[in-house]
PAKE-455680 format. One record per residue: y, x, z of N, C-alpha, C in turn; residue in three letters. Coordinates in steps of 0.05 Angstrom, whole numbers, padded with zeros to 5 digits, always signed. Example, Ala and Ser with C-alpha at 12.3 -4.5 7.8 and 13.67 -1.06 7.14 Angstrom:
<rs>
-00114+00264+00156-00090+00246+00156-00066+00264+00156ALA-00045+00257+00142-00021+00273+00143+00001+00258+00157SER
</rs>
This chain:
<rs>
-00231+00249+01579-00255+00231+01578-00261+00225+01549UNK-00283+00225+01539-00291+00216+01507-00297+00195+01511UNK-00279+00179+01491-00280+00149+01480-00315+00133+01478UNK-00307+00125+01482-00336+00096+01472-00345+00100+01442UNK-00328+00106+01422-00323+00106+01393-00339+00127+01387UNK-00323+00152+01412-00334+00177+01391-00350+00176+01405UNK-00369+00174+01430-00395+00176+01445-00419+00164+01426UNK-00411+00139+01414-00426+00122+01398-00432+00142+01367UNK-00410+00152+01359-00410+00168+01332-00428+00190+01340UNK-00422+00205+01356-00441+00228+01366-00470+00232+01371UNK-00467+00198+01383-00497+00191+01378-00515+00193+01363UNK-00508+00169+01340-00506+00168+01319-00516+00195+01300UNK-00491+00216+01293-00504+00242+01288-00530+00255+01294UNK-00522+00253+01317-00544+00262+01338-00574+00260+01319UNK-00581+00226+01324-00603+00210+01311-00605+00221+01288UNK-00586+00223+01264-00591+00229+01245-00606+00253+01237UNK-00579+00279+01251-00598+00306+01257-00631+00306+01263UNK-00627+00289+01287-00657+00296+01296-00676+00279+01275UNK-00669+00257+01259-00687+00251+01236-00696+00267+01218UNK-00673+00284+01217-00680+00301+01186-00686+00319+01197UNK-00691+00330+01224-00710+00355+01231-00740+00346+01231UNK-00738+00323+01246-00766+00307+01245-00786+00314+01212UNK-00764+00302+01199-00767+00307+01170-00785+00331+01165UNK-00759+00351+01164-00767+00381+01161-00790+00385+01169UNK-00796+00380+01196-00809+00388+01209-00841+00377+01202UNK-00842+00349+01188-00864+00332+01175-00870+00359+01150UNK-00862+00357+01138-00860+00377+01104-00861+00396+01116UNK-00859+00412+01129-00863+00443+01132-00901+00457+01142UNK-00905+00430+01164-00931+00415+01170-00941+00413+01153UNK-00936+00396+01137-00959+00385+01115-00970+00402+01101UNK-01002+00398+01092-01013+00371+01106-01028+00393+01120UNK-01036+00382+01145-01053+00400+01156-01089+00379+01171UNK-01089+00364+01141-01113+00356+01147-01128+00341+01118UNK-01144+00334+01112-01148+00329+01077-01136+00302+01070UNK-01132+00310+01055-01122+00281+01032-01130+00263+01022UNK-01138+00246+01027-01151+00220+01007-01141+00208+00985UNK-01149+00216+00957-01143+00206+00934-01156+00185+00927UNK-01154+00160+00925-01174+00140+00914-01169+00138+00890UNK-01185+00135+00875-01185+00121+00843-01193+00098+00841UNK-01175+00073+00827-01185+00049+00829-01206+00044+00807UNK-01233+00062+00802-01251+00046+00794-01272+00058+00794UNK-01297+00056+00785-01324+00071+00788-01326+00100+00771UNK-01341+00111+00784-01346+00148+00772-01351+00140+00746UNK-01333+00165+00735-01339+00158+00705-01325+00143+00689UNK-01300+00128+00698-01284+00110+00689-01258+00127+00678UNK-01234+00122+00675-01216+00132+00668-01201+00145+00692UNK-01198+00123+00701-01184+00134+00735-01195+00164+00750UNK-01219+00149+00749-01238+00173+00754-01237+00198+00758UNK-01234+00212+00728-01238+00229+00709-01206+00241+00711UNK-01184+00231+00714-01165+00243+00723-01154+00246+00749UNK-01161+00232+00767-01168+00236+00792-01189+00270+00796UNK-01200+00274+00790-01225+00292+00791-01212+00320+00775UNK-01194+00303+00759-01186+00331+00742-01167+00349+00755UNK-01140+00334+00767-01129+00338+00786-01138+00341+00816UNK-01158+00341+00828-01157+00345+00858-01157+00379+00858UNK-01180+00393+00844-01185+00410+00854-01156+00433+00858UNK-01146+00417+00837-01111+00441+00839-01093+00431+00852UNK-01096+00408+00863-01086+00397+00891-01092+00410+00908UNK-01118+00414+00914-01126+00420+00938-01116+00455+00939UNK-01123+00466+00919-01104+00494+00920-01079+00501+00924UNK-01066+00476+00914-01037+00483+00922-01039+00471+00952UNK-01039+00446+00964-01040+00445+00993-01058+00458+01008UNK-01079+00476+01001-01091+00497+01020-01107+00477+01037UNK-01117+00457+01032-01126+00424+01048-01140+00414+01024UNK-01169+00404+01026-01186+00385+01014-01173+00363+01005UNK-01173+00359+00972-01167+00334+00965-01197+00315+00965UNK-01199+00300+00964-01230+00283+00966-01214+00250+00950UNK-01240+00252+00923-01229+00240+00909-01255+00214+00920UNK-01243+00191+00925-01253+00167+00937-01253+00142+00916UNK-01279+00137+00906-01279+00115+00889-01285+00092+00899UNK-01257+00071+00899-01255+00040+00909-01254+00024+00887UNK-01272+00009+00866-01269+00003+00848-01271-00031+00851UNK-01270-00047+00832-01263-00077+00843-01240-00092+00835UNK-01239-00103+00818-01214-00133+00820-01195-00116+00809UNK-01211-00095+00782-01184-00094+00767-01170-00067+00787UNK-01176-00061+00799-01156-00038+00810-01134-00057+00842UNK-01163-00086+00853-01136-00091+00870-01153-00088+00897UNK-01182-00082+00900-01191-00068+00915-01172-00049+00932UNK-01174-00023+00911-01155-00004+00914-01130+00000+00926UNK-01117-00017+00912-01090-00022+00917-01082-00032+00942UNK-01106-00051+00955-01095-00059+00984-01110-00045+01001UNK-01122-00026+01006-01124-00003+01018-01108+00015+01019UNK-01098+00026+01004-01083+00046+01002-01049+00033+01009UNK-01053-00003+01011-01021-00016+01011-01029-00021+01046UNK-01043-00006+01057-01053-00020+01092-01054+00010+01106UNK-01050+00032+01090-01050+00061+01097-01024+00064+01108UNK-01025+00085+01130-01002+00099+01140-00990+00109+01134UNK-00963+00114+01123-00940+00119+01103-00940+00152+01104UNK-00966+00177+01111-00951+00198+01119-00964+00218+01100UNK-00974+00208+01077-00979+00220+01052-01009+00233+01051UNK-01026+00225+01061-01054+00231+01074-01071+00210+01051UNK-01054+00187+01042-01076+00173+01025-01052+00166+00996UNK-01068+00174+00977-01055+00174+00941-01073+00150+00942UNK-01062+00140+00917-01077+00121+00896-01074+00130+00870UNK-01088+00128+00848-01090+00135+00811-01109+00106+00809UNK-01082+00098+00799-01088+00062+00789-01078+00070+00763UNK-01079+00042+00755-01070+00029+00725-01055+00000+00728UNK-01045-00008+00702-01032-00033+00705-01045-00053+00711UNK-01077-00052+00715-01083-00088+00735-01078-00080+00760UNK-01078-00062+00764-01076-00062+00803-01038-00051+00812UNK-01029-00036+00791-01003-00036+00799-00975-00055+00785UNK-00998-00077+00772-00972-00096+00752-00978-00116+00744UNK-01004-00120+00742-01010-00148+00735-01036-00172+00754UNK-01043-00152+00771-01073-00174+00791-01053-00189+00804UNK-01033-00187+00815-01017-00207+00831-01017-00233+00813UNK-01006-00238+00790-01012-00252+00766-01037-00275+00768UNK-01059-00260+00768-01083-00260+00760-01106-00281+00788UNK-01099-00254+00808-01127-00266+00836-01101-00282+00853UNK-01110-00303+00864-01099-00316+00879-01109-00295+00917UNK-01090-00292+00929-01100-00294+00955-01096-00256+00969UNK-01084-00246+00937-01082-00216+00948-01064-00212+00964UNK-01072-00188+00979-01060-00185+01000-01038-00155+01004UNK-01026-00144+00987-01014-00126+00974-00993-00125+00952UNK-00963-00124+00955-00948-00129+00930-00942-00100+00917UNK-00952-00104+00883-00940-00078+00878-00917-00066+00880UNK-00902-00080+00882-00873-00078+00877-00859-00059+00910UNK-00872-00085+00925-00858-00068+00956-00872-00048+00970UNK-00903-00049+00964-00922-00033+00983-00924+00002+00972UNK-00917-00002+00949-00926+00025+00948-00901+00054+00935UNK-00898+00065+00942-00881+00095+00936-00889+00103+00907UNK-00880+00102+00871-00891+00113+00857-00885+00138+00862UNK-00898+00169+00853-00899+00189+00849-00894+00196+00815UNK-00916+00190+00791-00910+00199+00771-00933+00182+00755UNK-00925+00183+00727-00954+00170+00705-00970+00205+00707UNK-00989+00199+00698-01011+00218+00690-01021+00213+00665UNK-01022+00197+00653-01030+00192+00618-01026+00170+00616UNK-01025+00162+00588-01024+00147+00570-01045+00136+00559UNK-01050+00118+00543-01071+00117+00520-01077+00086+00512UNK-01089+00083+00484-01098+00063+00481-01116+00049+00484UNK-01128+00032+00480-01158+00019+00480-01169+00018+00453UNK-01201+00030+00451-01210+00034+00432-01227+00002+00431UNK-01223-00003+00412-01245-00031+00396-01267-00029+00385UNK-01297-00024+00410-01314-00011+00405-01335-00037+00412UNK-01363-00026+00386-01374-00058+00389-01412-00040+00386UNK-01418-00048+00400-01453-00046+00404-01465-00045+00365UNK-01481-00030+00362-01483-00016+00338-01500-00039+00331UNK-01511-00062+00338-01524-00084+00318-01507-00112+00318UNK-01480-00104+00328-01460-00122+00312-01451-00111+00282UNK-01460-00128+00261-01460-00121+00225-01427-00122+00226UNK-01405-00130+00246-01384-00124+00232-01374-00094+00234UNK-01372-00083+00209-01357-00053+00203-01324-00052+00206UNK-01313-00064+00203-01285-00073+00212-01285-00088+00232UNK-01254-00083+00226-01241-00104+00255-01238-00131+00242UNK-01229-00120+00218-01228-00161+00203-01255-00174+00200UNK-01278-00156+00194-01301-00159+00203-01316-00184+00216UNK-01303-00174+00244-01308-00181+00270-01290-00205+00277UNK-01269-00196+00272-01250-00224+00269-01259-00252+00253UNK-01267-00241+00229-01273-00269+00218-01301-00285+00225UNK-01315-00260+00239-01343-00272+00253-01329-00287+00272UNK-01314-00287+00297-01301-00296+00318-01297-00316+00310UNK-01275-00322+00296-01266-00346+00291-01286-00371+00283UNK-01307-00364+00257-01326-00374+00253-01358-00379+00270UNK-01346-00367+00292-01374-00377+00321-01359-00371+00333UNK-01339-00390+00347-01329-00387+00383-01353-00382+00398UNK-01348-00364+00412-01360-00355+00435-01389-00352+00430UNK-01393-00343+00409-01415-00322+00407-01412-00287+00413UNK-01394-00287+00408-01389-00251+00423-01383-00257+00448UNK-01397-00237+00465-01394-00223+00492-01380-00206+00492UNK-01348-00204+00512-01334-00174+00516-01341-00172+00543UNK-01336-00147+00545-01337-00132+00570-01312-00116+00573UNK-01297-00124+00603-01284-00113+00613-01284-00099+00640UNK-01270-00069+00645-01269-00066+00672-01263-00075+00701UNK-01253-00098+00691-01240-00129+00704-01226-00143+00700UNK-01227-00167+00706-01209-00182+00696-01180-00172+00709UNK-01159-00177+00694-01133-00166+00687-01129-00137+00684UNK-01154-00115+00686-01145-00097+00663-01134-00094+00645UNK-01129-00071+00635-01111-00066+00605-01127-00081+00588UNK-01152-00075+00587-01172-00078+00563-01181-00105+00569UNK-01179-00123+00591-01179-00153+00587-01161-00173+00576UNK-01131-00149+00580-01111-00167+00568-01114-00157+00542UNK-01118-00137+00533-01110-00132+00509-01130-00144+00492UNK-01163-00154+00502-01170-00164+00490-01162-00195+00474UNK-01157-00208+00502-01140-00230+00500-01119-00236+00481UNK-01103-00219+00483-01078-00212+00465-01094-00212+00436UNK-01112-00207+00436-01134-00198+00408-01137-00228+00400UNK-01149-00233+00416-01166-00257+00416-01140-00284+00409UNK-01118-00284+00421-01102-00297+00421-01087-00307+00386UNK-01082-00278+00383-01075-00271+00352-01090-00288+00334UNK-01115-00285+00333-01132-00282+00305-01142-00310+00320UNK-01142-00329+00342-01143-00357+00344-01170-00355+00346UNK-01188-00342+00361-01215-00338+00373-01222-00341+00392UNK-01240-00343+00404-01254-00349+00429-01271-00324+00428UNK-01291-00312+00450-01310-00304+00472-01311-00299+00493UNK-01329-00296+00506-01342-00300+00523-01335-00266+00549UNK-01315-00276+00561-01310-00251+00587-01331-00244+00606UNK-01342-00216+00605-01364-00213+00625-01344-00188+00639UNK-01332-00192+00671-01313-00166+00680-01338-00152+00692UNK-01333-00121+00694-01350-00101+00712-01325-00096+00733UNK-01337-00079+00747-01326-00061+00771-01325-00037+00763UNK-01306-00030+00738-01303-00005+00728-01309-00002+00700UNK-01293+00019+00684-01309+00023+00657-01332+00037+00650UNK-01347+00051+00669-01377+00065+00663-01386+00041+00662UNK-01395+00026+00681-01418-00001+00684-01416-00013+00658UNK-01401-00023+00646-01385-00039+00623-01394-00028+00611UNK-01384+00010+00601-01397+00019+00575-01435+00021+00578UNK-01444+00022+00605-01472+00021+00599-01487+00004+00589UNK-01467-00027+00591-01480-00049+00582-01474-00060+00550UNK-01452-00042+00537-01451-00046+00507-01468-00034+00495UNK-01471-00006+00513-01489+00006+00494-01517+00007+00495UNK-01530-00015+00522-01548-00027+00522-01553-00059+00503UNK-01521-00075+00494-01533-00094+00480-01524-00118+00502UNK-01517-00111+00528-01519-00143+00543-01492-00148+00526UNK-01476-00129+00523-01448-00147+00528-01442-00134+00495UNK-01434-00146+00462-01421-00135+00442-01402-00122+00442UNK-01377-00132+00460-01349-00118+00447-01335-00105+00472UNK-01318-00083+00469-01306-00084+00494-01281-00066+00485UNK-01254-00076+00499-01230-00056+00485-01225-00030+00513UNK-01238-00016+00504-01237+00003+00526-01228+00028+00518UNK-01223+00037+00550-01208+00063+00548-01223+00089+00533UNK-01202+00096+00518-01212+00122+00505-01224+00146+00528UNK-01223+00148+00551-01238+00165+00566-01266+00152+00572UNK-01267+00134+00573-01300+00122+00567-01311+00118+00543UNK-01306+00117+00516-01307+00108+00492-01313+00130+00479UNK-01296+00150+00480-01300+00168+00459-01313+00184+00466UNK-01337+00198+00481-01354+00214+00490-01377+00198+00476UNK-01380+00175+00487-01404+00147+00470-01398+00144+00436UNK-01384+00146+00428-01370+00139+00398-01385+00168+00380UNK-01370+00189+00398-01374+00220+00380-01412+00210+00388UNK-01423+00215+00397-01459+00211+00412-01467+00195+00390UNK-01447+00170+00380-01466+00153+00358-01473+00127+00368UNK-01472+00121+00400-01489+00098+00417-01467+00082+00412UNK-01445+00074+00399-01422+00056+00395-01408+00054+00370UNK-01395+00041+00359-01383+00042+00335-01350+00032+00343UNK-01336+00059+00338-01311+00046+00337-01298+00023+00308UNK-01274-00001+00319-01268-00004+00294-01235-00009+00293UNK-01227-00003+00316-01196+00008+00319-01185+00017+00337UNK-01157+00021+00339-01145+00032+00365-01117+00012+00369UNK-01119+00011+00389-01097-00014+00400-01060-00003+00404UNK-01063+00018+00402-01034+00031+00399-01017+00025+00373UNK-00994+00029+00371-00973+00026+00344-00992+00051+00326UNK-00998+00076+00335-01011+00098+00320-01035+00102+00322UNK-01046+00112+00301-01075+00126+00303-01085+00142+00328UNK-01099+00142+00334-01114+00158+00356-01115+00187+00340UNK-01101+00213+00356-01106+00236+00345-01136+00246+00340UNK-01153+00232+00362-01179+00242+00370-01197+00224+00354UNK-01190+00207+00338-01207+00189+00318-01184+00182+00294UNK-01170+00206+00277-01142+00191+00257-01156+00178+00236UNK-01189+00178+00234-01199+00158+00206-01195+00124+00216UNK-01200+00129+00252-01196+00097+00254-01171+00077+00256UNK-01172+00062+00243-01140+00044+00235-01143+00037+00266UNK-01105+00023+00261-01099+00002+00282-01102-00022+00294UNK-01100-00038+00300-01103-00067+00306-01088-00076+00295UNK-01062-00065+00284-01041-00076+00270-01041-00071+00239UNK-01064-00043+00232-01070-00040+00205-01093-00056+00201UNK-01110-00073+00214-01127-00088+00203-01127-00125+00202UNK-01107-00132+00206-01096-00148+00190-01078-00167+00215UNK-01068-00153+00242-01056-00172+00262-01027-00147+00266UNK-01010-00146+00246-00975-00139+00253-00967-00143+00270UNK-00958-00117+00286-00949-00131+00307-00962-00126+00333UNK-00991-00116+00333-01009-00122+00356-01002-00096+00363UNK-00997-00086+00400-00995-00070+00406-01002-00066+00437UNK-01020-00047+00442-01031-00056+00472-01032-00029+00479UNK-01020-00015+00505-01023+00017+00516-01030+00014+00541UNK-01046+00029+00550-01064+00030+00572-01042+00058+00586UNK-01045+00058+00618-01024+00077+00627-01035+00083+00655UNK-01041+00107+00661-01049+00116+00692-01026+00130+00709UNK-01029+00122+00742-01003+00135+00748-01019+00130+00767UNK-00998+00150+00795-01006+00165+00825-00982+00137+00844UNK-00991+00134+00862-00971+00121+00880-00982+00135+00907UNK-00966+00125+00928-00975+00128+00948-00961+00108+00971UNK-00963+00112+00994-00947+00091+01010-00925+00089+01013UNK-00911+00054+01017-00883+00056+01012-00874+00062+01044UNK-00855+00071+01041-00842+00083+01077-00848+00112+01071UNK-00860+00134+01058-00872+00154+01065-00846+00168+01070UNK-00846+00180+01077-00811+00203+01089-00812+00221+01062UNK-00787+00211+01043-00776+00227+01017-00790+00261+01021UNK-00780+00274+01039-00795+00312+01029-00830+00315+01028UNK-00844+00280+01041-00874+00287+01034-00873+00271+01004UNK-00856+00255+00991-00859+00247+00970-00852+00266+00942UNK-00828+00281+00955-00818+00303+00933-00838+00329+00935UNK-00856+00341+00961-00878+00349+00957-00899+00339+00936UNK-00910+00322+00946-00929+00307+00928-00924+00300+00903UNK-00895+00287+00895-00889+00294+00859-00890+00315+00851UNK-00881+00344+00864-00875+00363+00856-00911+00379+00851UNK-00930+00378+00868-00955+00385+00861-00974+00379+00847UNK-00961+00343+00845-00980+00330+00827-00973+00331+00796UNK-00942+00343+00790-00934+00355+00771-00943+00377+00760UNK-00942+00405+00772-00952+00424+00767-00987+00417+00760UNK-01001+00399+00777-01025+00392+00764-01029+00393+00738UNK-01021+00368+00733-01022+00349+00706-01008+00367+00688UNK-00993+00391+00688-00983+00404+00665-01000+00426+00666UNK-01021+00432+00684-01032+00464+00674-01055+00456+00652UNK-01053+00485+00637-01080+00486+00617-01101+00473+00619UNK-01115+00472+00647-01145+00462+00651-01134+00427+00652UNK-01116+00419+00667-01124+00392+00667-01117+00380+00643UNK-01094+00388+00631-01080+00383+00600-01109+00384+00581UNK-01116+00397+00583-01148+00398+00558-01164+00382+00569UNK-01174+00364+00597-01189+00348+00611-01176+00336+00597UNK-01158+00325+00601-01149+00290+00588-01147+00295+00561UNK-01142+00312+00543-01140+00317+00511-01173+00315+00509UNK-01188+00321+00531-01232+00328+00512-01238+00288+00520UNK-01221+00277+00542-01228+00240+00551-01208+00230+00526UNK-01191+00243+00510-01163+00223+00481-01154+00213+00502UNK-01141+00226+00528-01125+00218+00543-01091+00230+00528UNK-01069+00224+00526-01046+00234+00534-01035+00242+00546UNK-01023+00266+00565-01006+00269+00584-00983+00255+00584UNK-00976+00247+00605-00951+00231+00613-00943+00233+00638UNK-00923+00248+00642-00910+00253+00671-00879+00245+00675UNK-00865+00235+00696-00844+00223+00703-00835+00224+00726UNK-00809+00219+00733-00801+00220+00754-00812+00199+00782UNK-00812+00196+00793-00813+00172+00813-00798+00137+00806UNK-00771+00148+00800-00758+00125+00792-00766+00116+00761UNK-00776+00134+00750-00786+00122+00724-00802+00105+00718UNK-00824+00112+00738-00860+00097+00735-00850+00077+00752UNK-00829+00075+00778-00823+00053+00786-00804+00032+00776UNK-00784+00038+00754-00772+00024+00726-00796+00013+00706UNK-00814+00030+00710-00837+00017+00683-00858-00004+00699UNK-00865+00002+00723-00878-00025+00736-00873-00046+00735UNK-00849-00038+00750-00828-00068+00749-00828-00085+00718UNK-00821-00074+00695-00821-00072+00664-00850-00099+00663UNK-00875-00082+00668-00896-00093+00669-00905-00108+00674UNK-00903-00114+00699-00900-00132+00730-00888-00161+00710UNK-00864-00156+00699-00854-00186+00692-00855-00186+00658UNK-00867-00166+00643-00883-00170+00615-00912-00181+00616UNK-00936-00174+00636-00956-00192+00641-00943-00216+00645UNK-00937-00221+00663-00927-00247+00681-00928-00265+00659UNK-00902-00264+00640-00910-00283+00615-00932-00281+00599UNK-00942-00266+00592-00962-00267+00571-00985-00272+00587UNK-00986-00277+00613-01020-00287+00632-01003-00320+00630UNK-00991-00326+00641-00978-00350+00644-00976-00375+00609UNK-00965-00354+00586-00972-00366+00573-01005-00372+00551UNK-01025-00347+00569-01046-00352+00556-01066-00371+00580UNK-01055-00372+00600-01068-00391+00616-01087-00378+00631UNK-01090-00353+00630-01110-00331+00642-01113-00334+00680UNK-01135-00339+00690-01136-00336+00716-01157-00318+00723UNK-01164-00310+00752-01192-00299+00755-01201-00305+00787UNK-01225-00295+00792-01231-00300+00820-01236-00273+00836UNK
</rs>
């Protein structure tokens, strides 16, 4: 007669086996229907534009339509709780940034999505700074320029950001913080809208991403007067830093990365790292983000999810101690 012990152990096995065929059997399937990629912000934004760069060699390697879906809004938290209310079976990606995967919790009261637990990272996709770009009938030619106008009229300059708790809202902040200035926050729903309105004049200043900036900059409709990284921008090396024009110290990097749902079964996640890798390293999309002064930046899973976390509690203080809220 077999014991209680070993009936229970056998079980046991049993279950396991049949999980990891389940498994197999999910990944061997996949996907056999299209994919929904969202990008958290409007066509034309940063997200965007690497979203777009990568589907089509998605979609070649899974033999299945990627369809790149723009949910833009609150900073990237739109996004984020859509894709944090999706079914764990690898059918819906996200290509956010740090307001929607590290700092809106911070920021909007009432969200309904934690970065931390909701979502599966996959890998970063670039890097980059924020360019310090100002509507061509602001007379300051520098950044000290502009600084010493600031200080000397609070809240006569208008910035524009992609939302509040964006990269480019904190980093303006962080700006603003430094040099003991005031203006005036106008957020969009994305960085196209934003850049249409500097370079219309509603809004003067805006620290935005080099995939929106530098297409407008090279055109003439903008004037850069720094870059927010420790280094020069390869794609502009005449323009100084924020830290070469008179604030030591100042250092702000903008960062895009893939998640997807948390629970998804590990072989659709090591699929999906593994394709969205081979993406982001071939010739065509590598020169897409080098023609936007994007960076490539790719990582493991546990990496981008070591650097969130990093994030997650480096905003935290610096929103907390600048007193920063939003609606």
């Amino acid at each position: 007669m077999i014991s209680a012990s070993v009936y229970r152990a056998g079980r046991s096995l049993a279950a396991v086996v049949g999980l990891l065929a389940a498994h197999g059997a999910i990944s061997a399937e996949y996907p056999s229907r299209p994919i929904r990629l969202i990008a958290a912000n409007s066509a034309g934004g940063g997200l965007d534009l690497v979203s777009r760069a990568v589907a089509p060699r998605l979609s070649a390697a899974f033999k299945q339509q990627v369809v790149v879906d723009n949910r833009a809004g609150a900073a990237g938290s739109v996004a984020s709780e859509i894709v944090s209310k999706a079914a764990p079976d690898g059918y819906t990606l996200l290509c956010s940034s740090v307001g929607g995967l590290a700092v809106n919790t911070h920021l909007y009261k009432g969200l309904n999505y934690d970065p931390l637990r909701d979502f599966a990272p996959l890998t970063f996709s670039s890097s980059q700074g924020n360019l310090v770009v100002v509507n061509p009938s602001v007379q300051a030619k520098t950044l000290q320029d502009l600084s010493a106008f600031i200080k000397a009229n609070p809240g006569r300059i208008t910035y524009g950001s992609s939302g509040a708790g964006n990269a480019g809202h904190l980093a303006t902040e962080l700006y603003l913080n430094m040099i003991g200035g005031k203006a005036v926050h106008v957020p969009y729903k994305g960085g196209a809208p934003v850049m249409v309105d500097l370079i219309a004049g509603q809004v003067q200043l805006v620290f935005a991403s080099s995939a929106t900036a530098v297409p407008q900059v090279k055109a003439g409709k903008i004037r850069a007067l720094a870059v927010t990284t420790a280094r020069r921008a390869a794609v502009f090396p005449d323009v100084p830093t924020v830290a070469e024009s008179g604030l030591p110290g100042y250092e702000a990097d903008n960062w895009y990365g893939f998640v997807t749902v948390a629970k998804t079964p590990k072989p659709l996640l090591d699929r999906l790292h593994g394709e969205l890798i081979k993406a982001l390293q071939s010739a065509e999309v590598r020169q897409a983000l080098t023609n936007q002064g994007l960076d490539l930046r790719t990582s493991s899973p546990e990496e981008l999810g070591a650097y969130i976390k990093s994030e997650f509690e480096k905003w935290a203080k610096v929103i907390k101690a600048a007193g920063l809220t939003a609606n």
